[in-house]
C-alpha positions in Angstrom: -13.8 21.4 -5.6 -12.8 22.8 -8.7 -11.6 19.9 -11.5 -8.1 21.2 -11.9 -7.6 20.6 -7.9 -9.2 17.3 -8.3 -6.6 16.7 -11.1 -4.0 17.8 -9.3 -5.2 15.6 -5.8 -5.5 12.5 -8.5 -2.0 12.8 -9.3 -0.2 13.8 -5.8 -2.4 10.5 -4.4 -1.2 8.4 -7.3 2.5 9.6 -7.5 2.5 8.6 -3.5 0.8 5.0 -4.3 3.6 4.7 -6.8 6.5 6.3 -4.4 5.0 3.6 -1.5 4.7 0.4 -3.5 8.0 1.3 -5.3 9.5 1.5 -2.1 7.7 -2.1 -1.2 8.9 -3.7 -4.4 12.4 -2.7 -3.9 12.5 -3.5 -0.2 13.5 0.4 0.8 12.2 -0.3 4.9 13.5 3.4 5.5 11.0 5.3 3.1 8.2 3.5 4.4 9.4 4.1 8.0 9.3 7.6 6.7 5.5 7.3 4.6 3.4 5.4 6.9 2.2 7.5 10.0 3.5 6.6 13.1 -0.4 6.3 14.3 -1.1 4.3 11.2 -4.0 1.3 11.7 -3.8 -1.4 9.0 -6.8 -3.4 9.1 -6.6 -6.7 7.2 -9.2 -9.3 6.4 -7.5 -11.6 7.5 -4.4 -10.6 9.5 -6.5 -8.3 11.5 -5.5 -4.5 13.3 -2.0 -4.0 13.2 0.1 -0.9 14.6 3.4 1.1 13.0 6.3 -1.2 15.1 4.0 -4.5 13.8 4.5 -3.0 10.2 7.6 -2.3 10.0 9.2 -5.3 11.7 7.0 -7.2 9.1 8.1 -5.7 6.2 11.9 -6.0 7.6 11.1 -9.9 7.8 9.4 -9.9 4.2 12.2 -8.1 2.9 14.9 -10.7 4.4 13.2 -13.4 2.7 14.2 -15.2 -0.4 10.6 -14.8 -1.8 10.5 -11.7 -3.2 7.1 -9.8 -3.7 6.2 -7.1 -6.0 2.5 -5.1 -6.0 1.0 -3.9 -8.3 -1.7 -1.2 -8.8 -4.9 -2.8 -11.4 -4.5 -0.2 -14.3 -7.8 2.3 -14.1 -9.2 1.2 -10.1 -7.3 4.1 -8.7 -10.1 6.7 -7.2 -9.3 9.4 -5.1 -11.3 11.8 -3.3 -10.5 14.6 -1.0 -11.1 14.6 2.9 -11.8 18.3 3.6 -8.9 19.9 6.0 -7.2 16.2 6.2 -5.9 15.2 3.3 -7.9 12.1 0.9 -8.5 8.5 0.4 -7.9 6.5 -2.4 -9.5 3.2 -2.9 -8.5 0.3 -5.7 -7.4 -3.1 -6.8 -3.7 -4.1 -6.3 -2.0 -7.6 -7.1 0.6 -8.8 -5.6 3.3 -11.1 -7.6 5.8 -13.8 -6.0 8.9 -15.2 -6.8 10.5 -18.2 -5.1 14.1 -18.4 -5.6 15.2 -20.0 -8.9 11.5 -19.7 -10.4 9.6 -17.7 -12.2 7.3 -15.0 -10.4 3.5 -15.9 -10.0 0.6 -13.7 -9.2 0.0 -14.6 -5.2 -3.3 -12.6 -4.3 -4.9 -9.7 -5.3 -7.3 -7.4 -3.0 -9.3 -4.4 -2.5 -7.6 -1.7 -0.4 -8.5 1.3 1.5 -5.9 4.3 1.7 -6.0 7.4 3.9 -3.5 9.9 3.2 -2.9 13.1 5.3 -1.3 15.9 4.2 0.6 18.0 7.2 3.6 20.2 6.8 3.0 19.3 2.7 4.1 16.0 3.1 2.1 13.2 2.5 1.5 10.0 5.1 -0.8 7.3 5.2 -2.8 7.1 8.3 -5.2 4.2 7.6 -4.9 1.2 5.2 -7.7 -1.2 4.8 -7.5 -4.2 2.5 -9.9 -6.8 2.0 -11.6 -9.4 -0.1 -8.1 -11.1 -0.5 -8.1 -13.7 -3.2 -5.3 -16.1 -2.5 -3.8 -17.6 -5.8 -0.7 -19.2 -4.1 -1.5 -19.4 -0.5 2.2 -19.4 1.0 2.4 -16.8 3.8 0.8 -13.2 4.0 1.0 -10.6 1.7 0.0 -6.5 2.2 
C-alpha cells in the first residue's frame, strides 16, 4: 500500500473514531444507530458477546442516566491498518471519564479496544468491537 493511502486510511479511521465517540459523549443514539453495523459483535471482557438491539438499548439507558460519561481516545495509541477489499481495523487505548450529578468528573476505566470498520457504498460502519483488559478506577456500573 502506497504511504499516501495509508495516510489517507489513518485519517478516514481516525475522523470516524472521533465522529463515533463524539456521538457517545454527546448522547446522539441516532448516529450510532446509523455507524454501528446492524451485524455488529461487541465482545467485552467482561460484559461478554453482545448484538446491535443489546447496544443500542444500552446506550439509550446510559444516556438516560444522570451519570454522564465521556471517552476518550489515549493521545498517539491509534493504529490503523487496512483489511484488503473490507475495509480496516484500528486498535488503541481509550479512557472513559464519569460524572455524577453535582460532582466533578473522574476517570472510571480505561481499556484496550479492537475496531473493525467496513467500508460499503463509501460509508464507513463498524462491524466488530473488541475491548479488553478493562481497568476499573471507579467501579460503578459498565462502561464501553
Amino acid at each position: 500500500m502506497a504511504k499516501s493511502t495509508t495516510r489517507t486510511l489513518y485519517a478516514d479511521i481516525a475522523r470516524m473514531d472521533s465522529v463515533l465517540f463524539n456521538a457517545f459523549n454527546t448522547r446522539a443514539l441516532d448516529t450510532l444507530k446509523v455507524l454501528f453495523s446492524k451485524d455488529i459483535e461487541f465482545y467485552h471482557d467482561s460484559g461478554g458477546l453482545t448484538d446491535y438491539k443489546h447496544n443500542m438499548n444500552a446506550f439509550e439507558e446510559t444516556f438516560k442516566s444522570e451519570r454522564k460519561l465521556r471517552r476518550e481516545l489515549v493521545a498517539g495509541s491509534l493504529e490503523v491498518s487496512l483489511i484488503n477489499g473490507y475495509g480496516a481495523v484500528a486498535t488503541g487505548m481509550h479512557r472513559f471519564y464519569a460524572m455524577e450529578k453535582g460532582k466533578k468528573e473522574q476517570l472510571s476505566s480505561e481499556a484496550k479496544f479492537v475496531m473493525l470498520w467496513r467500508l460499503l457504498d463509501g460509508k464507513w460502519k463498524t462491524t466488530r468491537i473488541i475491548s479488553f483488559g478493562h481497568q476499573e478506577y471507579l467501579n460503578k456500573g459498565k462502561v464501553h
